[in-house]
C-alpha positions, 0 to 999 in steps of 0.5 A: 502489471503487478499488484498486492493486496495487504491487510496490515494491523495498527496496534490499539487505537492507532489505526488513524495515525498509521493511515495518516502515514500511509497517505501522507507518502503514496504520492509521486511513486514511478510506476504505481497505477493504483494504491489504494488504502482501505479501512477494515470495517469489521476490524477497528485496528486493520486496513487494507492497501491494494496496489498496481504497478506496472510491473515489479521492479517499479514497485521494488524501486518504490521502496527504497524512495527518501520518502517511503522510507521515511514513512516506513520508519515512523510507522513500524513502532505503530504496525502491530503486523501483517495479516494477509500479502496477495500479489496479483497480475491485473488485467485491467479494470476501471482506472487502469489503462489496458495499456500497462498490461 
């Protein structure tokens, strides 16, 4: 499997828009296991996103998907950046499937 864990920051005040987005395009994605979007609670402008894929190639192809793309493009002018990218090989976990591995 192969994972990430990102902490994006929303400019100002645009942390709800830009979670709407996020949530609004992280369905039928061939390969994802898990993505989960998070508010940061010490920081009203951050979220944290946490992926599993089983394997990266599938998450690549995710990227190039009409609708992550679509997404992609309306959230950029409200990304303020990106503070933290951690990929991961999961193991396993509650929701995950040992079998991916």
């Amino acid at each position: 499997m192969f994972g990430l864990i990102g902490k994006m920051r929303a400019q100002a005040g645009k942390r709800d828009e830009l979670l709407a987005i996020l949530l609004g395009s992280s369905s039928a994605m061939p390969g994802c296991l898990s993505y989960v979007i998070a508010k940061d609670p010490a920081d009203v402008d951050a979220i944290w996103i946490t992926e599993v894929w089983d394997n990266r190639d599938s998450h690549k192809a995710s990227l190039q998907l009409p609708e992550v793309q679509a997404a992609i493009k309306q959230a950029m002018p409200i990304i303020a950046g990106f503070d933290t990218s951690i990929e991961t090989e999961p193991v396993g976990g509650f929701g995950l499937d040992a079998a991916g591995r």
